[in-house]
C-alpha positions in Angstrom: -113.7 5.0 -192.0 -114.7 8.8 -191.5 -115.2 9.8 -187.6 -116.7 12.7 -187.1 -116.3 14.6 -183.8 -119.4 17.1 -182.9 -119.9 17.8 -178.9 -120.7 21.4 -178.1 -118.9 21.3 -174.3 -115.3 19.7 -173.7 -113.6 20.1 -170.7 -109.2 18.9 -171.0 -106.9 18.5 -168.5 -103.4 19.2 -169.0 -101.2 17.4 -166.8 -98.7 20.1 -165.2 -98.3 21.0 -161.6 -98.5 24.7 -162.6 -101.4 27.5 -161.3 -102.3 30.3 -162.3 -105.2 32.7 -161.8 -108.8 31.6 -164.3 -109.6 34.0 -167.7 -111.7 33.3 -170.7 -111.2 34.3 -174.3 -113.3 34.1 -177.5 -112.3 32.5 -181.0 -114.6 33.4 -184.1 -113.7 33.5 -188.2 -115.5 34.3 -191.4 -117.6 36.8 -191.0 -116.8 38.1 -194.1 -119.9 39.1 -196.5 -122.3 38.8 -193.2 -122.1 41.9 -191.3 -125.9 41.4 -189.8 -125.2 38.2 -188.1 -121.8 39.5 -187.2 -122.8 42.2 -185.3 -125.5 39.9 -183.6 -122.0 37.5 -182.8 -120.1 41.2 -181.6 -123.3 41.9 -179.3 -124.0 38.7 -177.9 -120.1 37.9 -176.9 -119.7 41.3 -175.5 -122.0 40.6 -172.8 -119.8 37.2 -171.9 -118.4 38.1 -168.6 -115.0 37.6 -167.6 -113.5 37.7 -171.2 -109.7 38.8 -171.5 -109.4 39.2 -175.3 -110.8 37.3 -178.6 -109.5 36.3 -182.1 -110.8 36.3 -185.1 -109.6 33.3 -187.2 -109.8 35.3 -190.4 -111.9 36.1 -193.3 -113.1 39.0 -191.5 -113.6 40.8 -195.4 -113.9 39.9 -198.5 -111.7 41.4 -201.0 -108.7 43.0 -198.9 -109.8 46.6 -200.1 -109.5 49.4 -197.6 -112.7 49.9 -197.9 -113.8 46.6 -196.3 -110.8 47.2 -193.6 -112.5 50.4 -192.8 -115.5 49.3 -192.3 -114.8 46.2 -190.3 -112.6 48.2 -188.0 -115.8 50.4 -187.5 -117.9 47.7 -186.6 -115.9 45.7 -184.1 -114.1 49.6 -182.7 -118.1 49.5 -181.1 -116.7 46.1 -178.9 -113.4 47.9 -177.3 -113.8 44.9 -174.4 -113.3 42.3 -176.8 -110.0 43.6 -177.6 -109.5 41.5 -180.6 -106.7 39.5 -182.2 -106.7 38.9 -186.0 -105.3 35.8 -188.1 -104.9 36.3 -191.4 -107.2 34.9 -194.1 -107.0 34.1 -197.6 -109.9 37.0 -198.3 -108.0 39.1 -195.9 -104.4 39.3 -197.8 -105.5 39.3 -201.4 -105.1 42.4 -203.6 -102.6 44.0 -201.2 -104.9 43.4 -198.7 -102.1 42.1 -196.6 -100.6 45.6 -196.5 -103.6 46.6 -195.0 -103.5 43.8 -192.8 -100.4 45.4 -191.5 -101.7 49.3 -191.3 -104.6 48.2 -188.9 -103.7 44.6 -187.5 -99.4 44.7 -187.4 -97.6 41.3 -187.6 -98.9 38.4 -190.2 -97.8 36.1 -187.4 -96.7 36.8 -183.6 -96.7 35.2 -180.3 -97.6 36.6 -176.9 -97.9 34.9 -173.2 -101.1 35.5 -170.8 -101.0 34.1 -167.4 -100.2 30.3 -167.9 -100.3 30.3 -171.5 -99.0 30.9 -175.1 -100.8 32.4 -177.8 -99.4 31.3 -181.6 -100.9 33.5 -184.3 -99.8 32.2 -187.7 -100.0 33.2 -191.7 -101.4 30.4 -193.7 -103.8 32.3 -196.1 -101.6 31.1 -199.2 -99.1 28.6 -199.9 -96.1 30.8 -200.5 -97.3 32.7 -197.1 -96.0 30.0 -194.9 -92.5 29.8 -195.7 -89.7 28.2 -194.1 -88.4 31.5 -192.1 -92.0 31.5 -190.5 -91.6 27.3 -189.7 -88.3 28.0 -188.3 -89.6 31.3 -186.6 -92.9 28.6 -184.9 -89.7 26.0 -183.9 -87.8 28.6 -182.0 -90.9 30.3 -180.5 -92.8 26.6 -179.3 -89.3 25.5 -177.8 -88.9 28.6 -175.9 -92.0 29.1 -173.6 -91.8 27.5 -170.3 -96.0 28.1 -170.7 -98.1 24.9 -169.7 -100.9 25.8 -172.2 -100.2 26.1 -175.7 -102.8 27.7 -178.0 -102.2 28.1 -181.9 -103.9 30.2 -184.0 -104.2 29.9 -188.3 -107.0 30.4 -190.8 -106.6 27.3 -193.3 -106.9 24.0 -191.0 -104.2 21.1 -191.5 -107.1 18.6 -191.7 -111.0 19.3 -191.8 -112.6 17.4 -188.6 -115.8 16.3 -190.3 -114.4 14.7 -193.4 -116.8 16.9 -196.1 -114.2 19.1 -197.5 -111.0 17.7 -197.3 -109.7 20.0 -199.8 -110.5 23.0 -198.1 -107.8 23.0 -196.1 -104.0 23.9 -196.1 -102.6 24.4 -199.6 -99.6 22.7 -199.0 -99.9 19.4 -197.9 -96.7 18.8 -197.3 -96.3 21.7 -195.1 -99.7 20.4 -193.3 -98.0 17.3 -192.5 -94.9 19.5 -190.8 -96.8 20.8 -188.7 -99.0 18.0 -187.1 -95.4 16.9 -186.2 -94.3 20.5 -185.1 -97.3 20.7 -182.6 -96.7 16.9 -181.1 -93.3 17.5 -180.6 -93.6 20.8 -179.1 -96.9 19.4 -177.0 -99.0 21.8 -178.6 -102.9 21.0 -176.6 -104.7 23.5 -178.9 -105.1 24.0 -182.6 -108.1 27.1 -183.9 -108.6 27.5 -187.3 -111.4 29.0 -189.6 -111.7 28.8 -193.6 -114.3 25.8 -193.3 -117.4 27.6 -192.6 -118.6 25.6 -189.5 -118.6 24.2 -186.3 -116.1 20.9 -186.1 -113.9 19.5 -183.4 -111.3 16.6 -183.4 -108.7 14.9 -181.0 -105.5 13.7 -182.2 -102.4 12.4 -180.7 -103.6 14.3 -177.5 -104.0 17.7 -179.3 -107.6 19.2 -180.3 -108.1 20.8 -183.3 -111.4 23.0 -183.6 -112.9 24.8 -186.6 -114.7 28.0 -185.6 -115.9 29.6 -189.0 -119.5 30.5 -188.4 -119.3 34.3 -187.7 -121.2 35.2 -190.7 -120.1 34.2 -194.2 -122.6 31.5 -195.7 -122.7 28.0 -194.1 -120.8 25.1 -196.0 -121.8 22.2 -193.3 -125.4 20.9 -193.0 -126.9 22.5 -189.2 -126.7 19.1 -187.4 -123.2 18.2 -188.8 -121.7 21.9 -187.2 -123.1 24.5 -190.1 -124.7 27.3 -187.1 -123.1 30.4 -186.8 -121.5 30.6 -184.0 -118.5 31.7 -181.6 -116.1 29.8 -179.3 -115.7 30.5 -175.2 -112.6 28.9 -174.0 -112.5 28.9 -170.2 -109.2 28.2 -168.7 -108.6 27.3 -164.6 -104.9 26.5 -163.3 -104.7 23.4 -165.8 -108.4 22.5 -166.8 -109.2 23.9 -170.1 -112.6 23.8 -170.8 -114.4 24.8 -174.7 -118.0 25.2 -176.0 -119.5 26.8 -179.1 -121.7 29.4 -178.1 -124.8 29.4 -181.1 -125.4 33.0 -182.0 -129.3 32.0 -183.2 -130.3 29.5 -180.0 
C-alpha cells in the first residue's frame, strides 16, 4: 500500500531540555534550466524576515560548465542575505563540474553548528561519490555533536515520499539502506533532499524526510500531488521545529 504524505505546515517537537535563542533558514533545489522562476524564488525569500542562511539542495545548473557557475553565482551574488549553502547535484558535478563546485562552493560535504543545531551537507550526486571514507566521515561527525537538532542535507533522496518515482532516487540502494540506519541510530530528526522535482514530505521511524525540488527546473509531480515550485521555511524555537513550503506562484 502507497501512503502519501502532502501537508504544507508541520510543526515537531523534539524532546530535549535544551534552549536556545529562535532563527529560520530556507531549503530550495533544482533550479537548474529555470532561471525566471528562480529569480522570482531569490526575490520572494529575500523578503522572509528573520532568515539566518539557506541551502540549495542542488541542481542549481545544468551541465557543470563554468559558464553556468558563473552565471548562477551572479544571480543569487544579487541575495547576499540569503547567504547560501550548496549540496551537490548530479547536474552540478558532471564534466568537471565538481572542480568548479569546489572554486566557488568549497567542500563536497561539511558540517557546521548554529545555535542548537547541526547542519550535515553531503555528496550523493553519483554512486561512486558516496564512498565509504565519506560514511565513516558522517559516523564520526553525527556521534560527535552534543547538538539537539540534527539537520542533513543531500541531493538524491533515500526514498521518494509520494511513491511515483521510486527510481529517482539514490543510486546505490544498498548505501540508501545504510543510511536510514545511520540517521536512526544517530537520532537524526531531519532529512532535505532535492533531485525529485517536487514538493513531498514523509515521517519515518520518528525522522522526516522532505523533498524540496521546485526552484525552477520542470515539474515531474502532478500540482495537487506536490509538483508547484516552491521553497522551504524552517522555523526553529528552543526545541519546536516547525516547516512549511512557501509556493512561489500563490
Amino acid at each position: 500500500m502507497r501512503v502519501l504524505f502532502l501537508v504544507l505546515v508541520f510543526s515537531f517537537l523534539t524532546l530535549t531540555s535544551a534552549h536556545a535563542d529562535s532563527f529560520s533558514f530556507l531549503a530550495f533545489g533544482d533550479n537548474r534550466d529555470g532561471d525566471e522562476t528562480f529569480k522570482l524564488l531569490l526575490n520572494k525569500a529575500s523578503k522572509e524576515k528573520n532568515i539566518a542562511f539557506a541551502f540549495n539542495t542542488g541542481d542549481f545548473v545544468s551541465r557543470g560548465s563554468e559558464s553556468e557557475y558563473k552565471k548562477y553565482t551572479k544571480i543569487i551574488g544579487k541575495y547576499p542575505s540569503l547567504n547560501i549553502y550548496h549540496v551537490p547535484g548530479n547536474h552540478d558535478m558532471v564534466a568537471g563540474g565538481w572542480r568548479r563546485f569546489n572554486k566557488y562552493f568549497g567542500s563536497h560535504y561539511y558540517s557546521f553548528d548554529y545555535k542548537n543545531a547541526h547542519f550535515v551537507i553531503l555528496n550523493n550526486a553519483f554512486r561512486e561519490s558516496f564512498t565509504e571514507k565519506q560514511i565513516s566521515w558522517l559516523k564520526r561527525d553525527l556521534a560527535a555533536t552534543k547538538k539537539p537538532l540534527k539537520f542533513v542535507f543531500f541531493h538524491k533522496p533515500v526514498f521518494d515520499p509520494s511513491g511515483f518515482y521510486n527510481d529517482h532516487i539514490m543510486d546505490s540502494r544498498r548505501m540508501a539502506e545504510r543510511m536510514i540506519l545511520i540517521f536512526k541510530r544517530y537520532k537524526v530528526g531531519y532529512v532535505i533532499c532535492g533531485h525529485i522535482h517536487g514538493y513531498g514530505h514523509a515521517r519515518r521511524d520518528k525522522i522526516d524526510y522532505f523533498i524540496t525540488g521546485g526552484a525552477g527546473a520542470p515539474l515531474y509531480l502532478p500540482s495537487q500531488l506536490g509538483g508547484f515550485y516552491h521553497y522551504m521555511r524552517f522555523d526553529i524555537d528552543g526545541n519546536k521545529v516547525s516547516a512549511r513550503a512557501v509556493r512561489i506562484f500563490d
